[in-house]
Every structure is written in C-alpha cells, then in structure tokens.
N, C-alpha and C positions, 0 to 999 in steps of 0.2 A: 427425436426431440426438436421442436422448433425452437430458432436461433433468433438473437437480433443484436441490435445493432452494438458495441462500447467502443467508448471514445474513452481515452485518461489524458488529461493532459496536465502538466506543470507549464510555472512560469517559464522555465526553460526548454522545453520541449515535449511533442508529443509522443508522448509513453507507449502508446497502445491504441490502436484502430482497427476495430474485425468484428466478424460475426463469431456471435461464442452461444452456449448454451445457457452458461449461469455462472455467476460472480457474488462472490462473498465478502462481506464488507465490514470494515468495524465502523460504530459509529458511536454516538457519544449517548446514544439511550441505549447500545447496542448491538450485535453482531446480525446481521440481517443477511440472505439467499436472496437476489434479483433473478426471477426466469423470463421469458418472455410473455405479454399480456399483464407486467407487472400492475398494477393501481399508480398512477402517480402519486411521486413524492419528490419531495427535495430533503435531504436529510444533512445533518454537518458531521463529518468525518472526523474519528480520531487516530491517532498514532496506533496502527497496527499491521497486520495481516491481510491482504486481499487477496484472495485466490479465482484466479478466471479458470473458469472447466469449459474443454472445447475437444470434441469429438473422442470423448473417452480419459485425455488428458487435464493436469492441474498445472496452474502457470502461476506458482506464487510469487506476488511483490510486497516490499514494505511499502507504507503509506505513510505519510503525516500530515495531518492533518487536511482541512478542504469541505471541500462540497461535493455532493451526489444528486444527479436530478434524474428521475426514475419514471420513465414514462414507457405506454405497452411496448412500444417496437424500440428502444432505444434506450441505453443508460449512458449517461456524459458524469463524469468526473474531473471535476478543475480540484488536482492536490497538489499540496506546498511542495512536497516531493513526492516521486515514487519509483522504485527501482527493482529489477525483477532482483528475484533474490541471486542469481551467478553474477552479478552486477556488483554485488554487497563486499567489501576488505571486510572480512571478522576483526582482524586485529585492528585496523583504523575505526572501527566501528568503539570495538571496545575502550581505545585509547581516547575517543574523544566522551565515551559515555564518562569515563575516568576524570577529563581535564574540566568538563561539565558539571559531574560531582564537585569537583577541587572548588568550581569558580563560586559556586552556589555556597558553599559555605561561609566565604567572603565577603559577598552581599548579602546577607541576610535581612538589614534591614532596609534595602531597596525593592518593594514591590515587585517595579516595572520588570528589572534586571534579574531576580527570582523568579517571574513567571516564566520570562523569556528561556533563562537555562533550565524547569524544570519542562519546558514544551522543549526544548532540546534534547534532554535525559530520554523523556517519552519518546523521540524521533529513533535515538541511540538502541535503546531497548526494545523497539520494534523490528530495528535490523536487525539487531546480533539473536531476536527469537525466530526471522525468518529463516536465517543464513545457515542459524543451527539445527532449526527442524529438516530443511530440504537440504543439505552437504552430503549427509551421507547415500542419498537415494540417489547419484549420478548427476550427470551434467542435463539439465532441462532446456535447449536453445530454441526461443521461442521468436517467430521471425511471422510478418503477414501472412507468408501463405500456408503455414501453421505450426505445426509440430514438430521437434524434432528432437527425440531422447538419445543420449550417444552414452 
C-alpha cells in the first residue's frame, strides 16, 4: 500500500508526524478515509474519532475540532486538540463532560457562553467514545518509528 505524508498538530504541540497508510476523519459534512494520491481538499473538522492505520495497525485519537488540508502526498491537520486515546482520564473526561452539562444550563440565555460549553460537551464526548471503544483492546503505544501493541 503506498504511504504519505500526516502531520496533526495543536496549538500546543505536535501530535503526530509519519508516514501512515490511511486516516480517518470526522468532519463536519462527515466521516471521510484519506489514502494516498488523495484529490485535494481542505475540510473543517469536528469533535470526534481519528484513526491513522499504518502497516497493519490502528492508532486512534480524539479530535476537536480544526482543519484538514488534504493533498496527494500529504495530509496536515491544525486541531484545537488531539490526543491518542492511552492519553484520555475516562473519569476526568467524564467529570468535565458533567461540570460542562451543569454549566450550560446556567447560561442558557447567553449565546456566546452556550456555544462555547456545548463545543466543550462535543470535545468531552469524543473522548470518553474513543477511550471506551479502544480500553478494552490493550495498550496501543504509538511512538515515530511506529507500532508498538503491548
């Protein structure tokens, strides 16, 4: 299978840089497969699921929200966050999707401060579905020079 290039990065650091096979993405028209000799695109990401697949392996992380720019040899990803899922507290995940809930009923009638906690909730709820899909399938340690299931 020919490979190319992903880069993820957040405001905070770079997530991910390697050659991988294929990367699955949510986006805000929907869940989209990049392989390599993709079509260009540039797509706006939302709170979900990424999965990089690289030499047999699946490397899931939560995402929120961002950009995807999708050219043949190359996919660059700038997301507000992103974290592989052995990265993810379930409980902390949960406790803030909770204090998130709380806060959002309080403001309700502030636009700004409602949009902001329910793109919060969606951040929340992407972790606690990656953390709970991949926990029980082992420890995934995913490092540049590739793979490593333990």
């Amino acid at each position: 299978m020919k490979t190319f290039k992903l880069e993820i990065t957040t405001p905070e650091r770079v997530v991910y840089s390697d050659e991988v096979d294929s990367v699955t993405l949510p986006t805000v028209n929907g869940e989209i497969t990049v392989l390599a000799h993709h079509l260009p695109i540039v797509t706006v990401l939302k709170a979900g699921e990424l999965v990089i697949r690289k030499a047999g392996q699946e490397m899931p992380f939560a995402v929120a929200g961002g950009f995807a720019q999708v050219e043949p040899k190359k996919l660059v990803i700038l997301a507000d966050s992103a974290e592989r899922f052995d990265e993810i507290d379930e409980q902390r995940a949960e406790e803030a999707r909770r204090r998130a809930e709380e806060l959002k009923k309080t403001v309700a009638t502030d636009d700004v401060q409602f949009a902001q906690l329910a793109g919060r909730i969606d951040r929340e709820l992407a972790r606690l579905k990656v953390v709970r899909k991949y926990k029980h399938r082992g420890h995934i340690g995913i490092t540049q020079e590739g793979i490593q299931k333990e």
